[in-house]
C-alpha positions in Angstrom: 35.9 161.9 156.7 36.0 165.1 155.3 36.6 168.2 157.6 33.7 170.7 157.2 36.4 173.6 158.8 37.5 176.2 156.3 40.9 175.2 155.4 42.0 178.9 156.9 44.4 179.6 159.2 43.0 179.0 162.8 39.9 177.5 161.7 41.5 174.2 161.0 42.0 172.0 164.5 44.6 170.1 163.0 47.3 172.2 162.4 50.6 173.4 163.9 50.1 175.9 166.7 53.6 176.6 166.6 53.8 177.0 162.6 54.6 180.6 162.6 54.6 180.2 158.6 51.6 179.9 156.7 52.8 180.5 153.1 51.4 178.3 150.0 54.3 176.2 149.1 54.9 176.4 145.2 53.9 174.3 142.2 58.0 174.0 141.2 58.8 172.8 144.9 55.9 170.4 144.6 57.4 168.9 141.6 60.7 168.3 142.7 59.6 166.8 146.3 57.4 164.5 143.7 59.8 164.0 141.1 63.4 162.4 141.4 64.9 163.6 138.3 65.4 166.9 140.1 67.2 165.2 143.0 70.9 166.6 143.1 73.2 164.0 141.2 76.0 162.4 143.1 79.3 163.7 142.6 82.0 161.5 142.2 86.2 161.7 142.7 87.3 161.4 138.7 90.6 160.2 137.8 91.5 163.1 136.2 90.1 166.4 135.1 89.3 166.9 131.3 91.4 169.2 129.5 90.1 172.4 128.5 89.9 172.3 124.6 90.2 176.1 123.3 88.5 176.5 120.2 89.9 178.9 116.9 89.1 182.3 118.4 88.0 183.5 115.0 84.7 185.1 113.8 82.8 187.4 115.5 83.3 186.2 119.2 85.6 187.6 122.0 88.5 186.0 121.3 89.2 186.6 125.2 86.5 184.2 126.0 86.0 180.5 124.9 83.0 178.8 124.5 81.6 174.8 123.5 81.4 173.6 127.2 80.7 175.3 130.8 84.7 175.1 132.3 85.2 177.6 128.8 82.8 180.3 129.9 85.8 181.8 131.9 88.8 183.8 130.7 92.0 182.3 129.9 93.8 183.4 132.8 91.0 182.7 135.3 92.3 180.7 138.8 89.2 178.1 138.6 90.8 176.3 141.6 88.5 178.4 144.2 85.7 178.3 142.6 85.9 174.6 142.0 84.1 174.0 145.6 81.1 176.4 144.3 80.3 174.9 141.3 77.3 172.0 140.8 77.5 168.8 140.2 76.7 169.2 136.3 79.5 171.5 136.2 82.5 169.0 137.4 80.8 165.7 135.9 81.1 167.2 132.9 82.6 165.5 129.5 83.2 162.5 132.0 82.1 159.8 130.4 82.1 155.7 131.5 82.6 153.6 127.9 81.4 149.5 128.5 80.9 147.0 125.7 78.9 144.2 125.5 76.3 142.3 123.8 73.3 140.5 123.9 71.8 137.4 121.7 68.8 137.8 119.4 66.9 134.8 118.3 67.1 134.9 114.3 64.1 132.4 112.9 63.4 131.0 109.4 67.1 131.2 108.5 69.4 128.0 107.3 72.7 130.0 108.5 72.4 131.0 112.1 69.6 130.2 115.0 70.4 133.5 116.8 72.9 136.6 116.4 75.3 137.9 118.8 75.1 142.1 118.1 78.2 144.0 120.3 76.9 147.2 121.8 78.9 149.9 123.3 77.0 151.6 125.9 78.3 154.8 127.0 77.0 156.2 130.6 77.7 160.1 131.1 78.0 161.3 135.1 77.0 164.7 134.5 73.1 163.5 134.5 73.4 159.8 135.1 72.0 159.3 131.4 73.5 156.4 129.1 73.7 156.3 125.5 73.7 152.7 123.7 75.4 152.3 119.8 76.0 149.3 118.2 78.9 149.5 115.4 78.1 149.0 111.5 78.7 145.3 109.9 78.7 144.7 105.8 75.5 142.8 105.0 74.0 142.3 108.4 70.6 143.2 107.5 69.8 144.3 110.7 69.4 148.4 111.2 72.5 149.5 113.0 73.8 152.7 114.1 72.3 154.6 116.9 70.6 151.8 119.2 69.1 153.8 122.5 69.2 157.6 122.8 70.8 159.0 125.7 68.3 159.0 128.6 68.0 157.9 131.7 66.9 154.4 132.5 65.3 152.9 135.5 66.4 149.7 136.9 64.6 146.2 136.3 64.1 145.2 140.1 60.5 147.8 140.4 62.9 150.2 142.3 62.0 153.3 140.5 65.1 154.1 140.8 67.7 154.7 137.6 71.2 152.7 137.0 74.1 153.7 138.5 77.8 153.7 137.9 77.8 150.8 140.5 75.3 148.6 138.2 77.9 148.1 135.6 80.0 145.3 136.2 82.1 143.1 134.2 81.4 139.6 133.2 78.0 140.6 134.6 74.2 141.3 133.1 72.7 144.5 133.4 69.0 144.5 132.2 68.3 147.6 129.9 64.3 148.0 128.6 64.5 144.0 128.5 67.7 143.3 127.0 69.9 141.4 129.0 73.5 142.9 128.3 76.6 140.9 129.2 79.2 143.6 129.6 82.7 142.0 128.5 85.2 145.1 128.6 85.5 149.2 129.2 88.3 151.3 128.8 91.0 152.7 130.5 89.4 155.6 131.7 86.7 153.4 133.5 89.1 151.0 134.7 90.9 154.0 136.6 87.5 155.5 137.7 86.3 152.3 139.9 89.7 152.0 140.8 89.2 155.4 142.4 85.6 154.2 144.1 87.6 151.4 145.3 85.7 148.7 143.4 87.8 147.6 140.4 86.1 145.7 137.1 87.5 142.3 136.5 89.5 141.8 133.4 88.4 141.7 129.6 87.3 138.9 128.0 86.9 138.0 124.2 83.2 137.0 123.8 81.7 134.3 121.3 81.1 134.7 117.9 78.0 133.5 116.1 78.0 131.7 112.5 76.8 135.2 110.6 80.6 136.5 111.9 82.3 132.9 111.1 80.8 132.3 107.8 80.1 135.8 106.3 82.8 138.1 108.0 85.2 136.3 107.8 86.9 137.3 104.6 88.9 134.7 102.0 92.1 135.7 101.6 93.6 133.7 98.5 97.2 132.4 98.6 99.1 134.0 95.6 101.2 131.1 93.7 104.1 133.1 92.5 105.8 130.5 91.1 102.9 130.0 88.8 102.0 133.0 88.0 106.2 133.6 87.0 105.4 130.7 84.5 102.7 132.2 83.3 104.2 135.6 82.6 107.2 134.0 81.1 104.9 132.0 78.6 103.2 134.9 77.4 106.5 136.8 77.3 107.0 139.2 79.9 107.9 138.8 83.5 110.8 140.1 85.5 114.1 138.8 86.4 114.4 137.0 89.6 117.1 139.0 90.8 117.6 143.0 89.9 120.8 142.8 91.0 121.8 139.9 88.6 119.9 142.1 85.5 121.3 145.0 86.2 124.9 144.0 86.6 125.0 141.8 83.0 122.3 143.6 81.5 124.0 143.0 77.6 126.8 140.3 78.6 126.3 137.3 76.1 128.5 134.2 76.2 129.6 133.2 72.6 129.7 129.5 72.1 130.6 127.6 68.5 128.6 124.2 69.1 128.1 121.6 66.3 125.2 119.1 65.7 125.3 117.9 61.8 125.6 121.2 61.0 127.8 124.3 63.0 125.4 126.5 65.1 126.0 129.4 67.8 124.7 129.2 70.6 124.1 132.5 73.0 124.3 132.6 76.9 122.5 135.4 78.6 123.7 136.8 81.6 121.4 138.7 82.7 118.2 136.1 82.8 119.9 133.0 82.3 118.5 132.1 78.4 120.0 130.5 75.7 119.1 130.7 72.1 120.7 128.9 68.9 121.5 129.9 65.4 121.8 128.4 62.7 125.3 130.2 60.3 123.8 130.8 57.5 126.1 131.5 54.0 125.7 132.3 50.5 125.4 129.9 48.4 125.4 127.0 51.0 122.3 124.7 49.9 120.3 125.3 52.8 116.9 127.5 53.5 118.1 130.2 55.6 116.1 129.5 59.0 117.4 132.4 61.5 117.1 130.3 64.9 117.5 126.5 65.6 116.1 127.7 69.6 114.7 130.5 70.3 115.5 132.5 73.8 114.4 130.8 76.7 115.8 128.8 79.8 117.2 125.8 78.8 116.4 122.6 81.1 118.8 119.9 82.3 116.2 117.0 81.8 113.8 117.1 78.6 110.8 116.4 81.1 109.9 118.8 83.6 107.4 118.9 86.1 104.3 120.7 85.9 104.0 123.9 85.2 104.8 126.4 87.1 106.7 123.7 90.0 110.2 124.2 88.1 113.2 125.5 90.0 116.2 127.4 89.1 118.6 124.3 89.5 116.2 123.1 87.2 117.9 124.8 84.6 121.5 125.2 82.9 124.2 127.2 84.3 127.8 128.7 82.6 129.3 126.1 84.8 127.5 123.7 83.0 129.0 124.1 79.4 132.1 122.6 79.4 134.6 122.6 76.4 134.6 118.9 74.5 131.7 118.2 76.4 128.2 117.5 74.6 125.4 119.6 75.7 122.2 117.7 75.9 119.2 120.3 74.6 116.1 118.4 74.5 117.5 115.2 74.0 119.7 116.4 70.6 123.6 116.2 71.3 125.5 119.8 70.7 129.5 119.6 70.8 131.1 122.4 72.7 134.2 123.4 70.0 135.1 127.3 71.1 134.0 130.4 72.4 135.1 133.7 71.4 137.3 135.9 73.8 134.5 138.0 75.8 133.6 134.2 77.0 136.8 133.0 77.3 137.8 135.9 79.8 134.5 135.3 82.0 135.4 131.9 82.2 139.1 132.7 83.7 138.0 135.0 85.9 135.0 133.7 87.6 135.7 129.9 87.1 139.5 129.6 86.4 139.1 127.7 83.6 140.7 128.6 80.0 138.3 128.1 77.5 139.8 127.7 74.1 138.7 130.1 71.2 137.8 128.6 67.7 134.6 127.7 65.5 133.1 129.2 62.5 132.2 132.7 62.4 129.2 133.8 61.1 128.8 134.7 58.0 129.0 138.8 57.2 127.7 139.8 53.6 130.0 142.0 52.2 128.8 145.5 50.8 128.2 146.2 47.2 130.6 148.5 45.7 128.4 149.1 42.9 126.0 151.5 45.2 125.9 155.1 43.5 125.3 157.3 46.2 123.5 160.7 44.7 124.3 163.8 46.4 122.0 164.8 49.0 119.1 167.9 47.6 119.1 170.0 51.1 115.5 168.4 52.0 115.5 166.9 55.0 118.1 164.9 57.3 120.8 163.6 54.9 121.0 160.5 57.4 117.6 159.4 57.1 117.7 159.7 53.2 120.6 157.0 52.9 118.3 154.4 54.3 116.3 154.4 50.7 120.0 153.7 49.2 120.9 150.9 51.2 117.2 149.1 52.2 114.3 148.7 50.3 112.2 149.4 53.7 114.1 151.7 55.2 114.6 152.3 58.8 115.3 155.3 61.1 118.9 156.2 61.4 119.7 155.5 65.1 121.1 158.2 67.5 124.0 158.2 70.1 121.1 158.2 73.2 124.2 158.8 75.4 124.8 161.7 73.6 121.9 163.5 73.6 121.3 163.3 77.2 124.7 164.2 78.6 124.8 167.2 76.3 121.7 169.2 76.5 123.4 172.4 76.4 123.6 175.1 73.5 125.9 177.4 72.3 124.8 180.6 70.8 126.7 182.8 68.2 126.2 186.4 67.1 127.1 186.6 63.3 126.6 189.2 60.1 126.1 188.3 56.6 129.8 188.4 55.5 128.8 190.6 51.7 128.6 193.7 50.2 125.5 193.8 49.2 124.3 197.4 51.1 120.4 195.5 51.9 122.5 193.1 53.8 125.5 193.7 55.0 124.1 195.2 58.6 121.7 192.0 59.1 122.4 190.5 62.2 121.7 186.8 62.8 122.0 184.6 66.5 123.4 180.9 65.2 122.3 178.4 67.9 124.5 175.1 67.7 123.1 171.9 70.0 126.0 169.8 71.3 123.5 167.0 71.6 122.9 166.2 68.2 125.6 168.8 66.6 123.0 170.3 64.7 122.5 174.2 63.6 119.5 177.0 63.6 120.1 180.4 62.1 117.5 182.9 63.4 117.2 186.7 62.5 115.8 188.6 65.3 113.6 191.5 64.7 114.2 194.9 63.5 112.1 197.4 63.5 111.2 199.6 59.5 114.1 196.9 58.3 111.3 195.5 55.3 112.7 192.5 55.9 110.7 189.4 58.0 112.2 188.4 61.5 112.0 184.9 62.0 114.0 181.5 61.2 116.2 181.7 58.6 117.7 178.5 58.3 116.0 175.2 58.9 117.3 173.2 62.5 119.2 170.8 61.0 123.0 169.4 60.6 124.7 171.1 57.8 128.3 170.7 56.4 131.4 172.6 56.5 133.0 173.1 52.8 135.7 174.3 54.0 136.1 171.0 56.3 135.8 168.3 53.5 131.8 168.3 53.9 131.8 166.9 57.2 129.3 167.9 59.3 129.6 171.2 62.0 131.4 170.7 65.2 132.1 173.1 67.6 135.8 173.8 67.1 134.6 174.6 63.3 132.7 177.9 64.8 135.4 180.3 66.1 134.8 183.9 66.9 136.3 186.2 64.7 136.7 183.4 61.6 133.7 183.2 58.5 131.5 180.2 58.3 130.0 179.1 55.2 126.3 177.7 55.7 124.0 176.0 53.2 125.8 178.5 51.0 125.8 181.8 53.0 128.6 183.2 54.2 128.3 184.4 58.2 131.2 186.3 60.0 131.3 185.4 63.7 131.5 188.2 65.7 130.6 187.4 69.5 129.0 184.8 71.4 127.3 184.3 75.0 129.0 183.7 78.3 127.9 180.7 78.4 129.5 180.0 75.2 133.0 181.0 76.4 133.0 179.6 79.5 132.1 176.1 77.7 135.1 177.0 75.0 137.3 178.0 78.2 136.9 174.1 79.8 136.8 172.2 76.5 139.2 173.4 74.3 142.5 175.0 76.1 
C-alpha cells in the first residue's frame, strides 16, 4: 500500500526518530552495496614477494623513478616496509599469479581417426582481482583454433552462488566447471604448490594425463633408424666414403706393402695401410706378347670367402689382413690361386717389427722404360716458365710441372734487394730498382719505383718468374747467389746490389753464418 505522506523529513511516520542524518545517499554507494565486484578482495599471505624489475632508465623519463608496475612508482632508495600495511589489496597481490593445467574432452564426430580430443589448457588465476585467464598451447595440424582460449575475467561459479571462483576452488585431480567446461586440473607449478602450502591446504601430486589417438597417431613423430653399415656399402660402391678409423688413415696415410705374387703370369700386388685395399698389376714389358692391361684387380677390400653376404651385412673380419699373407703361401682372390714369392724391403721391415716375422725379398720388378737419348732439347725463348715448356718435349699431352707443396707453404717469406743498373750509359746509371726474391718458389720480380720528371715509366720491369744465373752454370737463382755488394746478371741486365731490408739480413743472419 502506497504511503500518501510526502516522503519529507517528519512527514513520513515510518522513519527513525533518532536518525539525526537525513542526507541522500549516493548513486556510486548504491552501486557498490548492489554490486560485488566492488567488494574488497581478500588478501592472502604469498610465498614470497616479487622482485622489483627496474627497467633501462633511458629516454625522456626520470631516471630516478621507475615505472611498468605500482611497487615502481617509488624511488630507488624508498623503505617500502612501512608503508606495506597502508597499501590495498591490488597493490600487494600484484604480479602474483596461480598457474594450473588441465584439460577437458571434446566430442570430435564424422571422423575415422578419433571419437573425441583431449585439448591441455593452462589456466592462469591472478590474486590481484580474482580474474583467470585460460590458453591452450599450439599443436601442428590440429585443426582446431588455438591460442588464446578465455580472456582474463572473472568467472562465477556453477552451483547458482553468484559468487566467483576462488583460489580454494582449484584442486588437483579435481573438476572445476568453467562456462560449461568441465576441467580436470592435473598439475600447477612450484609457485602454487608453495602458495597452498602457505594457506595450509597443499594440492596433491601431478599426474600425466591420457592421450587421445590424434596425439598417438599424428604427433607422434617417425624417427627412422639409420643403417650405417649400409649406407658405408653404398658409399664405397659409388666411391667415396670415409675410413673407419681416422686414426688408422692418418697414421699410414701412403704406406703400401709391396708383394711379388704369381698366377701363370708374375703380378704385384699392393697392400694399403691406410683403408685396408688391395689392388693387382699386371708387369708389363716391351716386347713381351701380351696386351698391356694396367690392373689384374682394381683397389678395393679383398674378401676371405668369394661369397659374401648381402650387401651392406659384411664385417671387417670379413676381409683380408697383413697377417693374412704369408710367404710360400697361396692367396685365394676370388677363387684364383696367387703364390706369395717376395716383398720388397719397406714390407719386409713392417713385417719384423709389427709381426716378427722376416719376410724374404725377391720377384720381378716392374718394368721401367728407359729414356730416349735421342731427345734434342732446344733452348728455352724467355716466354714463359722454362718448366712447363719441357712437358711438350717429353709428352705429347703435356701435363703441369708439379711443385714442392711443402715448400711453398713453409716459406712464404720474401726477400727484398735494392739494386742499380751496373752501366755507363748517363740515362741509366742512377735508375734504382727493388729486386723481390720468393723463397717459396725461388722465383724473381724486378720493379722500378717511381721517380718523379725521370721520362722514364715506373712499373714492373722484369716479369715474376725464375731466371738463371750465368755466372752459376744456368742454374736457377738461389739466395746465396744474391749478395750485397756483388753484381747480378738477370735476363741479360746487369744489377749491382747495393742494400737490402732488415728483414733480409736478419733472414741472411740465421741461414747462412
Amino acid at each position: 500500500m502506497a504511503s500518501a505522506f510526502p516522503k519529507l523529513p517528519g512527514f513520513v511516520p515510518t522513519q527513525e526518530i533518532d536518525k539525526p542524518n537525513f542526507r541522500k545517499v549516493s548513486s556510486t554507494k548504491q552501486e557498490q552495496n548492489r554490486d560485488v565486484n566492488h567488494l574488497p578482495n581478500k588478501e592472502y599471505a604469498v610465498p614470497r614477494k616479487q622482485p622489483i624489475q627496474i627497467p633501462p632508465q633511458t629516454g625522456m623519463f626520470n631516471p630516478d623513478y621507475m615505472s611498468t608496475t605500482h611497487a615502481m612508482h617509488l624511488p630507488k632508495n624508498a623503505n617500502n616496509d612501512s608503508e606495506e600495511l597502508y597499501q590495498p589489496s591490488w597493490v600487494k597481490m600484484d604480479r602474483h599469479v596461480l598457474r594450473f593445467s588441465g584439460y577437458f574432452k571434446e566430442a570430435v564426430v564424422e571422423s575415422a581417426l578419433e571419437n573425441y580430443r583431449i585439448r591441455k589448457i593452462t589456466i592462469c588465476y591472478y590474486l590481484e582481482d580474482h580474474s583467470l585467464s585460460i590458453t591452450e598451447p599450439k599443436q601442428e595440424n590440429s585443426g582446431v583454433p588455438q591460442g588464446a582460449f578465455l580472456k582474463r575475467q572473472k568467472v562465477l561459479r556453477a552451483n547458482d552462488s553468484k559468487t566467483f571462483i576462488l583460489p580454494q576452488d582449484f584442486r588437483i585431480n579435481q573438476d572445476i566447471i568453467i562456462y560449461g567446461k568441465t576441467i580436470r586440473l592435473y598439475d600447477c607449478d612450484q609457485y602454487t604448490r608453495e602458495f597452498y602450502e602457505l594457506q595450509g591446504i597443499p594440492q596433491e601430486s601431478s599426474f600425466v594425463p591420457q592421450s587421445d589417438s590424434f596425439e598417438t597417431k599424428t604427433m607422434t613423430k617417425f624417427i627412422p633408424q639409420k643403417d650405417t653399415v649400409m649406407k658405408d656399402y653404398l658409399e664405397h660402391k659409388l666411391g667415396g666414403g670415409k675410413v673407419t678409423s681416422q686414426k688408422q688413415f692418418l697414421e699410414n696415410d701412403r704406406k703400401v706393402l709391396k708383394f711379388y705374387v704369381f698366377s701363370d703370369i708374375e703380378y704385384i700386388l699392393h697392400y694399403y695401410l691406410a683403408d685396408d685395399t688391395i689392388e693387382i698389376k699386371e708387369i708389363n714389358s716391351a716386347n713381351s706378347g701380351r696386351v698391356p692391361f694396367p690392373m689384374m684387380l682394381r683397389r678395393q677390400k679383398l674378401p676371405r670367402k668369394f661369397s659374401l653376404n648381402q650387401p651392406g651385412q659384411t664385417y671387417a673380419e670379413d676381409f683380408i689382413r697383413p697377417q693374412d699373407i704369408q710367404f710360400g703361401q697361396p692367396l685365394i682372390i676370388y677363387n684364383r690361386k696367387f703364390l706369395i714369392n717376395g716383398c720388397d724391403q719397406f714390407t719386409r721391415q713392417y713385417y719384423f717389427e709389427k709381426f716378427n716375422v722376416d719376410f724374404p725379398l725377391g720377384g720381378q720388378e716392374e718394368y721401367v722404360q728407359q729414356e730416349r737419348s735421342n731427345i734434342i732439347i732446344p733452348p728455352h725463348n724467355g716466354i714463359g716458365d722454362e718448366q712447363d715448356s719441357l712437358g711438350y718435349i717429353y709428352r705429347l699431352q703435356p701435363i703441369p710441372p708439379k711443385k714442392d707443396f711443402f715448400k711453398w707453404v713453409d716459406n712464404q717469406v720474401n726477400l727484398r734487394f735494392l739494386a742499380m743498373f751496373n752501366t755507363t750509359k748517363p740515362e741509366d746509371k742512377d735508375r734504382v730498382f727493388v729486386i723481390t726474391f720468393f723463397l717459396n718458389d725461388d722465383s724473381l720480380l724486378v720493379y722500378e719505383p717511381t721517380v718523379r720528371n725521370s721520362g722514364i715509366p715506373d712499373g714492373k720491369f722484369l716479369e715474376k718468374r725464375k731466371y738463371k744465373n750465368i755466372n752459376n752454370n744456368n742454374e736457377f737463382f738461389k739466395p746465396n747467389d744474391l749478395i750485397v755488394g756483388n753484381e747480378v746478371i738477370i735476363n741479360g741486365w746487369k744489377f749491382q746490389l747495393l742494400d737490402c731490408d732488415e728483414f733480409t739480413k736478419k733472414w741472411y743472419a740465421q741461414n747462412f753464418k
